[in-house]
N, C-alpha and C positions, 0 to 999 in steps of 0.2 A: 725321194729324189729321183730327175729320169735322168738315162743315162744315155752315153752317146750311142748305145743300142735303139733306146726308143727315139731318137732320133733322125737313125735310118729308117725307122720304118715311115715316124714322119714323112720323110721325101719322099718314099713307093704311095704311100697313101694321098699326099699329095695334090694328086690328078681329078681324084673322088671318082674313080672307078675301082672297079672291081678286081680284087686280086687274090689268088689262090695262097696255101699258104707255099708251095713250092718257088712261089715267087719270093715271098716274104723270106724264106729260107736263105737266099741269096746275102741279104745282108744282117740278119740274126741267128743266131743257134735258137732252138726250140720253138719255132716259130708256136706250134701249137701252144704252150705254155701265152704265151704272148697274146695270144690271140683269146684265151680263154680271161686273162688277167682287164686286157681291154674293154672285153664287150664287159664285164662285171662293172668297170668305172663308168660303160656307155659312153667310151670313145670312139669306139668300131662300132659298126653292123655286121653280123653275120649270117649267111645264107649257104643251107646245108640243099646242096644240089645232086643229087643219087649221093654217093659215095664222095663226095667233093668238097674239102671247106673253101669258100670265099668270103673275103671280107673289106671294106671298105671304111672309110671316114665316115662316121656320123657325119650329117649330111644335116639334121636340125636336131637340138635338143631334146632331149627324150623327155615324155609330158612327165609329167609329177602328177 
């Protein structure tokens, strides 16, 4: 079940650009946790940038 959590992040995601998780933080606690849980389902993309996570909306379906 999601919760009105993942549904903030919904609206940051949104846009389908790219957002760090210090963004994400804004409107979830543990953003990392979140972020780890997402890309597992391949709801997000993420891109480890030097020292940086960001992440966005899957943008098309991950192949099979």
């Amino acid at each position: 079940m999601r919760t009105a959590s993942f549904e903030r992040l919904q609206s940051v995601l949104a846009d389908d650009d790219w957002h760090s998780e210090e963004e994400l933080s804004a409107v979830v606690r543990f953003p990392e946790l979140w972020v780890r849980q997402l890309a597992a389902e391949d709801v997000v993309e993420v891109s480890y940038d030097a020292d940086r996570v960001r992440v966005r909306r899957r943008l098309q379906p991950a192949a099979a």
